[in-house]
Z-matrix of the N, CA and C atoms (Angstrom, degrees):
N
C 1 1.449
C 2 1.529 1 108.79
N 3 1.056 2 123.13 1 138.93
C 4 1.521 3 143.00 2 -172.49
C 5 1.677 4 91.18 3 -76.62
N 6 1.725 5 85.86 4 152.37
C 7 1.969 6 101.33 5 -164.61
C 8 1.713 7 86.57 6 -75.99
N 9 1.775 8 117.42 7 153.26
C 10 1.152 9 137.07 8 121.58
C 11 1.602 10 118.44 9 31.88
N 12 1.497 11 87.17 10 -72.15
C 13 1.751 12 94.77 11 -169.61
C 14 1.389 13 115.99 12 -86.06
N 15 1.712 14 107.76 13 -32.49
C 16 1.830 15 105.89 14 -173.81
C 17 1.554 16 85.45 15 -76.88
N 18 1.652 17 144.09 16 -34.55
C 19 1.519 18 115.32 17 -165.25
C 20 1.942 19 102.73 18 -66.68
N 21 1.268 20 105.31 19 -35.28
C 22 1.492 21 89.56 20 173.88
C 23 1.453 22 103.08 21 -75.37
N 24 0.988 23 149.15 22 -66.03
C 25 1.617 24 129.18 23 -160.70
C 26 1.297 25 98.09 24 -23.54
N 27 1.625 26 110.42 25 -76.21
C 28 1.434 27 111.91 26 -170.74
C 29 1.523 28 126.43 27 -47.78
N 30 1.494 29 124.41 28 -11.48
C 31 1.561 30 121.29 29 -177.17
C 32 1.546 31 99.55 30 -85.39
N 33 1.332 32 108.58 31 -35.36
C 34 1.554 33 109.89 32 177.70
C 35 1.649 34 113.66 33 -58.53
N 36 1.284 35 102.47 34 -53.58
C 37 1.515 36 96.29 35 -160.12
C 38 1.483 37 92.58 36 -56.29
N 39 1.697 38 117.26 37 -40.62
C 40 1.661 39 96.05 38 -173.65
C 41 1.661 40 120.19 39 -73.03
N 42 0.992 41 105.33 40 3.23
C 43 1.953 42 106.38 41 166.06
C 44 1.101 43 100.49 42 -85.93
N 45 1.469 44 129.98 43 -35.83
C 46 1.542 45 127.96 44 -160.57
C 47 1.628 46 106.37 45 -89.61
N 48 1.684 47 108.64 46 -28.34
C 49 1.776 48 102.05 47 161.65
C 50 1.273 49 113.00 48 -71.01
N 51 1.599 50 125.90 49 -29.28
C 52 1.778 51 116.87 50 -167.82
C 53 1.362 52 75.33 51 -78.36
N 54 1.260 53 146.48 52 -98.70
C 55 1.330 54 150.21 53 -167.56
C 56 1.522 55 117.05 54 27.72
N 57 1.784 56 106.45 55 -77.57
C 58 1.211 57 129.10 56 147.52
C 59 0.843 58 140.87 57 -2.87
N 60 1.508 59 106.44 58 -78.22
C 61 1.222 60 138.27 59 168.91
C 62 1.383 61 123.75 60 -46.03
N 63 1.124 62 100.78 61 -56.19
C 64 2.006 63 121.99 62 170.25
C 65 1.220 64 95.94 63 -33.60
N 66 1.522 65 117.33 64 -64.77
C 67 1.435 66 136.96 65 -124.49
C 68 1.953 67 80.82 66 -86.05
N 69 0.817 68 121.30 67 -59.91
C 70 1.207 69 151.07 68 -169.48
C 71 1.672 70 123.86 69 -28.96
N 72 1.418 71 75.01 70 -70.32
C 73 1.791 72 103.46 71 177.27
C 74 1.887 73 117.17 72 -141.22
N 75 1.231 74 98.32 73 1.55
C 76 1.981 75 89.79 74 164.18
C 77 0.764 76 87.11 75 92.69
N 78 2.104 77 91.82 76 -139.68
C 79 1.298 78 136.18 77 -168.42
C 80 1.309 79 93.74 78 -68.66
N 81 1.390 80 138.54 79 -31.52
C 82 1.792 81 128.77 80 176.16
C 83 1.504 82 105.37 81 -57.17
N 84 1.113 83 133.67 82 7.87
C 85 1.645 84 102.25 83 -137.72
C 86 1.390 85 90.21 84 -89.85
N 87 1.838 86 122.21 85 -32.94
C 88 1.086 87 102.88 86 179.06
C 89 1.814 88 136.61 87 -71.90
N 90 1.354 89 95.92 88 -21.79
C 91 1.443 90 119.11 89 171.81
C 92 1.505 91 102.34 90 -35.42
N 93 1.665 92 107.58 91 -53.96
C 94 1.651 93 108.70 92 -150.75
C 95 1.422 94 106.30 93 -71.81
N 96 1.558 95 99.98 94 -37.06
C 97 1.716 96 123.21 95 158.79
C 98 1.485 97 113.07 96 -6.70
N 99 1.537 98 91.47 97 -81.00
C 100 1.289 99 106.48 98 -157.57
C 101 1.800 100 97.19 99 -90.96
N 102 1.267 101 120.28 100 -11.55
C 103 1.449 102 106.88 101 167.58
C 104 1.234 103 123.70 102 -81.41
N 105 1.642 104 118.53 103 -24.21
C 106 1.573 105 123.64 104 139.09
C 107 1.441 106 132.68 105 -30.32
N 108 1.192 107 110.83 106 -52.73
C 109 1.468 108 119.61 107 -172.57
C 110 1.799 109 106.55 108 -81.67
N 111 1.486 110 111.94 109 -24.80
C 112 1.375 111 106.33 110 172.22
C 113 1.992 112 133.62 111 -95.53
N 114 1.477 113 72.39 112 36.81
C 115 1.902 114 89.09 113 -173.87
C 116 1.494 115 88.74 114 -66.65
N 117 1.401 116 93.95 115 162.15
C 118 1.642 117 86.20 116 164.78
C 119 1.375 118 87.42 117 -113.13
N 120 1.674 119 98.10 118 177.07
C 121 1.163 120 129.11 119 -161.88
C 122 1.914 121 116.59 120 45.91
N 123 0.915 122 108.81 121 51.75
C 124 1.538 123 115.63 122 -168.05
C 125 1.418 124 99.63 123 -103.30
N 126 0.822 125 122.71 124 129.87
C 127 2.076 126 117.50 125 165.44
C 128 1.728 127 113.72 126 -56.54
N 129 1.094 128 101.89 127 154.60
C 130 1.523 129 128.65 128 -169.33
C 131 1.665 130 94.23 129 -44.11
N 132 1.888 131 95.89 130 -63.76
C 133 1.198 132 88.83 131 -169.24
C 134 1.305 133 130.48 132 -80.21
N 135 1.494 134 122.78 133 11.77
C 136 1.233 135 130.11 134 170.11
C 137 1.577 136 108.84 135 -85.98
N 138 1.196 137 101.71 136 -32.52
C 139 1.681 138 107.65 137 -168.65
C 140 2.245 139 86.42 138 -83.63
N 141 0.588 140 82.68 139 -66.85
C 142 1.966 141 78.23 140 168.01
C 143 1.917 142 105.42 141 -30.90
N 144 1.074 143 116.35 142 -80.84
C 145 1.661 144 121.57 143 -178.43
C 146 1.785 145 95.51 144 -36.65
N 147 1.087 146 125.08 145 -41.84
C 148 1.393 147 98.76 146 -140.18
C 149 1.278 148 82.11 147 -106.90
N 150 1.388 149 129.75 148 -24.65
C 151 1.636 150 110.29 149 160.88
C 152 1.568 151 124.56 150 -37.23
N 153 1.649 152 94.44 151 -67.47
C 154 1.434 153 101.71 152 160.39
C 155 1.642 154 129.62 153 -23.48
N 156 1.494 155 97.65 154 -67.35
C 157 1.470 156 92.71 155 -177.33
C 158 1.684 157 111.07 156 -58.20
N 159 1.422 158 118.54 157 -24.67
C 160 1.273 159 118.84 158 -172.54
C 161 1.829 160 114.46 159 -66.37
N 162 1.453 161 75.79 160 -24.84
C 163 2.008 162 85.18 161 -167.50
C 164 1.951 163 94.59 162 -88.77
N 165 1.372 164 111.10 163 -10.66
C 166 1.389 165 100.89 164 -174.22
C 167 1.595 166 106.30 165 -82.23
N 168 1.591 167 112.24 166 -47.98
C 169 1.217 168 125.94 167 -172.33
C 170 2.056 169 110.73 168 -64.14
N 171 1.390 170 90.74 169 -15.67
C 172 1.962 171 76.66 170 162.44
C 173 1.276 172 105.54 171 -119.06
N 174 1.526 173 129.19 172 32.63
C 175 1.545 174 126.62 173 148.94
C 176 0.961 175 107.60 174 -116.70
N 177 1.476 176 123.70 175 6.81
C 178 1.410 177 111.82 176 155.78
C 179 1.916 178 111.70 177 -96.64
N 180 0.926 179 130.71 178 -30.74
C 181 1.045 180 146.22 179 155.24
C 182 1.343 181 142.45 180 -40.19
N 183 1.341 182 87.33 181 -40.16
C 184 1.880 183 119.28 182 176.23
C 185 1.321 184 98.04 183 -51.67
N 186 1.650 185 113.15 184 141.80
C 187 1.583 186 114.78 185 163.35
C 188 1.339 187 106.79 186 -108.60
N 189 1.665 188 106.25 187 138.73
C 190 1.331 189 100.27 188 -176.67
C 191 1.424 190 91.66 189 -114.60
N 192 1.836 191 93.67 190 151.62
C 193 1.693 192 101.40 191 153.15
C 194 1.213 193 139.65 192 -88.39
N 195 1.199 194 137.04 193 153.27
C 196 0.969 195 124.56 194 173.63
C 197 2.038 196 128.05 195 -52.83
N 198 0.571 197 116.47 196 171.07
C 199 1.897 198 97.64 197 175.48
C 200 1.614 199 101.95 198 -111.59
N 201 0.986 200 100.05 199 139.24
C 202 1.518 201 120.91 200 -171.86
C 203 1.527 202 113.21 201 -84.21
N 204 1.749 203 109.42 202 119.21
C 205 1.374 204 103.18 203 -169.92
C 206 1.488 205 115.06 204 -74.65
């Protein structure tokens, strides 16, 4: 398992690619996400990152409700 500090480096950069992305292209942002991650010939761990960012950019996105008492 990777030290402490590189698992956060790496959680950041993927807030800081959805981030981007948002900013970027919107309502696309996840599209590009997941059209990133489906290059072919892409490495594991690229196709891994950009999943990630894909799964970040619709929990950031997500509307939540409130919970009903």
């Amino acid at each position: 398992m990777a030290p402490l500090e590189e698992r956060i480096a790496y959680g950041r950069k993927i807030r800081e690619r959805a981030s981007l992305l948002l900013e970027a292209y919107g309502e696309t942002a996840l599209m590009q996400a997941r059209s990133a991650a489906d290059q072919p010939g892409l490495p594991a761990a690229e196709r891994s990152f950009w999943a990630s960012v894909a799964e970040r950019i619709v929990r950031s996105t997500a509307s939540v409700e409130p919970l009903a008492n």
